[in-house]
One Martini backbone bead per residue (centre of mass of N, CA, C, O) as a GRO file, in nm:
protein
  142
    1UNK     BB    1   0.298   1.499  -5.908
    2UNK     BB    2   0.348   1.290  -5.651
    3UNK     BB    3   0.610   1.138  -5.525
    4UNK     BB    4   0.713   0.835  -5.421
    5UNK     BB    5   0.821   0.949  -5.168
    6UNK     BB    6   0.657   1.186  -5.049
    7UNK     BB    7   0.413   0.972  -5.065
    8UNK     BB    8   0.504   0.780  -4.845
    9UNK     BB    9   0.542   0.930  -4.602
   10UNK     BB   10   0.263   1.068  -4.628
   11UNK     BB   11   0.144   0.838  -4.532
   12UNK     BB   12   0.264   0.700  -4.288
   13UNK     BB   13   0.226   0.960  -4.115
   14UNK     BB   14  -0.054   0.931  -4.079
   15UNK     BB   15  -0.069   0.614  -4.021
   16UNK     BB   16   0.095   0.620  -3.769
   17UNK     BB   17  -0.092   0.896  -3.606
   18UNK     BB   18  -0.284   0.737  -3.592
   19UNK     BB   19  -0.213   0.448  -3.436
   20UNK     BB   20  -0.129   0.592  -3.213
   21UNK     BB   21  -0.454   0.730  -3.132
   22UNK     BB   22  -0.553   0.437  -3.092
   23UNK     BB   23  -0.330   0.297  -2.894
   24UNK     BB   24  -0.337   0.551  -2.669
   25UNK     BB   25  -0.643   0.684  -2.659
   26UNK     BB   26  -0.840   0.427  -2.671
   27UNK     BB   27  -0.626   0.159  -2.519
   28UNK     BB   28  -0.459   0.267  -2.279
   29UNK     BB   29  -0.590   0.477  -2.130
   30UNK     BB   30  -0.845   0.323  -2.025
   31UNK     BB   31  -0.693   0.052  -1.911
   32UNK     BB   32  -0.513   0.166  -1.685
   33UNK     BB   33  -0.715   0.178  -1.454
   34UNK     BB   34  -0.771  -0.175  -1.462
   35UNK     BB   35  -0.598  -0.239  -1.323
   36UNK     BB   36  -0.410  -0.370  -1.090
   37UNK     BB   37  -0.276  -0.155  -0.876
   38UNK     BB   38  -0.411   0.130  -1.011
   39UNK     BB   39  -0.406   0.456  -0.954
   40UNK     BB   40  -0.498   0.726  -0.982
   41UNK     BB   41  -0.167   0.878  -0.911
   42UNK     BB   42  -0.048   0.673  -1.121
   43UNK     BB   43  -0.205   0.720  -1.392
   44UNK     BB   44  -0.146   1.000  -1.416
   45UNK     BB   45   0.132   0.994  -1.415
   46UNK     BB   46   0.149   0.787  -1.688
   47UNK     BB   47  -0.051   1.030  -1.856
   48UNK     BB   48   0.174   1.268  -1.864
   49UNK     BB   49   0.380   1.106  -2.032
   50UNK     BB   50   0.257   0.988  -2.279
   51UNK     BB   51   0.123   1.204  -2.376
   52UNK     BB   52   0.372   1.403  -2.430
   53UNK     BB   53   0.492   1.201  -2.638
   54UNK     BB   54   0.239   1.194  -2.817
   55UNK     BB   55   0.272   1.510  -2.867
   56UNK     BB   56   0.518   1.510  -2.990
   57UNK     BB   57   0.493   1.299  -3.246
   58UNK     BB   58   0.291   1.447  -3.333
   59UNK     BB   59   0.382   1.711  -3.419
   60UNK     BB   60   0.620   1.554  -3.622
   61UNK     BB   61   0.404   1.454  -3.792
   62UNK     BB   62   0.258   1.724  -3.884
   63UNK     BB   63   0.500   1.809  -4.038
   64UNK     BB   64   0.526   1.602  -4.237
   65UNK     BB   65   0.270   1.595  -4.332
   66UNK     BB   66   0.247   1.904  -4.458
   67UNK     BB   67   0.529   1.897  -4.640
   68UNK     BB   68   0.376   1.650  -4.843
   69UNK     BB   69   0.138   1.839  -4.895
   70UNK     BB   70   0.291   2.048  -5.060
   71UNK     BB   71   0.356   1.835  -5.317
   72UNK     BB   72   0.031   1.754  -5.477
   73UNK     BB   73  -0.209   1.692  -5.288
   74UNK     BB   74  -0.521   1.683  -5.251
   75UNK     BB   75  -0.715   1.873  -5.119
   76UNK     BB   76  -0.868   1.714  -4.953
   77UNK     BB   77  -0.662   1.576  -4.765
   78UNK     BB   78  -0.544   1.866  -4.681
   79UNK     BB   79  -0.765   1.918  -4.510
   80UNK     BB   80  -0.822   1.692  -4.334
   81UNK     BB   81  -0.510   1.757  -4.229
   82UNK     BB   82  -0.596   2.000  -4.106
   83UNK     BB   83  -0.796   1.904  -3.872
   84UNK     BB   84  -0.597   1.750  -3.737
   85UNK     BB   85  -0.384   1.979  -3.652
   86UNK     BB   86  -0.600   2.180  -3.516
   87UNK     BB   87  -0.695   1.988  -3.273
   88UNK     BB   88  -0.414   1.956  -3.154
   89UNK     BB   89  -0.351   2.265  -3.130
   90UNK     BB   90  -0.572   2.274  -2.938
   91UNK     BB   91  -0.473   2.043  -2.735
   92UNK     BB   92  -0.201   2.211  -2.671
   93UNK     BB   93  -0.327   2.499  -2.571
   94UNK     BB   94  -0.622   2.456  -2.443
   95UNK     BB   95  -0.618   2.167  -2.270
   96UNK     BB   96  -0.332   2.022  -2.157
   97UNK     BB   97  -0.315   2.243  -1.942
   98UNK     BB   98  -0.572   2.205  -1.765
   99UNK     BB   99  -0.504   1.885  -1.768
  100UNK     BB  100  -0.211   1.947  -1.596
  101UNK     BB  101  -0.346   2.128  -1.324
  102UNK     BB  102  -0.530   1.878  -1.238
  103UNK     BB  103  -0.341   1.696  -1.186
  104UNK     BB  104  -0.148   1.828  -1.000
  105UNK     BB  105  -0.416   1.869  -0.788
  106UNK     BB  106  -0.439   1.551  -0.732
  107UNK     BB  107  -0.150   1.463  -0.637
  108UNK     BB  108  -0.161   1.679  -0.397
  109UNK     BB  109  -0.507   1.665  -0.282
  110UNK     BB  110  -0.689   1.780  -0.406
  111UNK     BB  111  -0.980   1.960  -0.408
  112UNK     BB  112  -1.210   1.900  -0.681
  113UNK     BB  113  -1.373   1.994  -0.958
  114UNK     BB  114  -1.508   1.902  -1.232
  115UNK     BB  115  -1.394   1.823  -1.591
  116UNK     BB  116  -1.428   1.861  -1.945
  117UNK     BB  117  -1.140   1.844  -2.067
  118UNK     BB  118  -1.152   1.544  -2.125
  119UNK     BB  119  -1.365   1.548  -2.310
  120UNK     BB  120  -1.254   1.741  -2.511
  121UNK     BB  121  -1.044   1.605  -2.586
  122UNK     BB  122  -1.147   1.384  -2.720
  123UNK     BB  123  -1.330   1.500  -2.920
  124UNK     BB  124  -1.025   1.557  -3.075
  125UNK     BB  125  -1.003   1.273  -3.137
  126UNK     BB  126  -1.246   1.208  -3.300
  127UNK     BB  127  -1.156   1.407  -3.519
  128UNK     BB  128  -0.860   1.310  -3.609
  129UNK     BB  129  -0.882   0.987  -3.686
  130UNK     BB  130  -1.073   1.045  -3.933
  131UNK     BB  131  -0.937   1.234  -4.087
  132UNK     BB  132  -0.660   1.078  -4.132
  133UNK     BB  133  -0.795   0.811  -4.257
  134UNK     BB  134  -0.916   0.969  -4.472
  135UNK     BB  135  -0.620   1.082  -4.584
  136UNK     BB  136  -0.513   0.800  -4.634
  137UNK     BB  137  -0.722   0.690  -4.838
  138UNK     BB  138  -0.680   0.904  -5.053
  139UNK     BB  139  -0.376   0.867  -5.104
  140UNK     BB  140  -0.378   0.586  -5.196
  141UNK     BB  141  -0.580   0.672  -5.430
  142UNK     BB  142  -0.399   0.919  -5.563
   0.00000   0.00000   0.00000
């Protein structure tokens, strides 16, 4: 069996890495739109470094989760961490490339055309944290 502090390592980056993802990508990039007197181009300015920085975090967090469920976690709990990890590194191959060229090119005040890619993101988010919920409450239960 796993470890009390190997388990609880692993719990906690799970619901941490979950709490980052709902703090960040549910409530403040939404929001920060809304506020009085955020541009555009303010806005993206401050979703390029915010992101980064989320993106930074998730990855030292999803190596903790790893490191903890090679450790003797039910099966389940290690798919689910596999699958928010998979769409993470999906996000970080294949989308915030995309989404990085799209805000530089809206910055310089470039005429573009609509992307998807944003809603790409969104939707590895939308898989990223029932995975992690799901594997927390496994691990917890486990």
């Amino acid at each position: 069996m796993v470890g009390s502090t190997t388990a609880a390592t692993g719990i906690a980056a799970t619901f941490v890495w979950l709490g980052m993802i709902l703090a960040i990508s549910f409530l403040e990039a939404p929001l920060k739109f809304r506020a009085p007197g955020v541009t555009l181009a303010v806005g993206l300015s401050i979703g390029r470094l915010v992101f980064r920085a989320l993106n930074i975090a998730e990855a030292a967090l999803a190596v903790v989760v790893i490191a903890a469920m090679t450790a003797g976690y039910p099966r389940s709990a290690l798919i689910l961490s596999g699958i928010a990890v998979a769409a993470l590194i999906t996000q970080l191959i294949a989308v915030r490339p995309r989404l990085h060229r799209r805000t530089a090119a809206v910055l310089r005040g470039d005429t573009i055309q609509r992307s998807h890619a944003h809603l790409a993101y969104v939707a590895l988010e939308l898989v990223k944290a029932p995975a992690l919920l799901a594997a927390g409450v496994l691990l917890l239960a486990g």
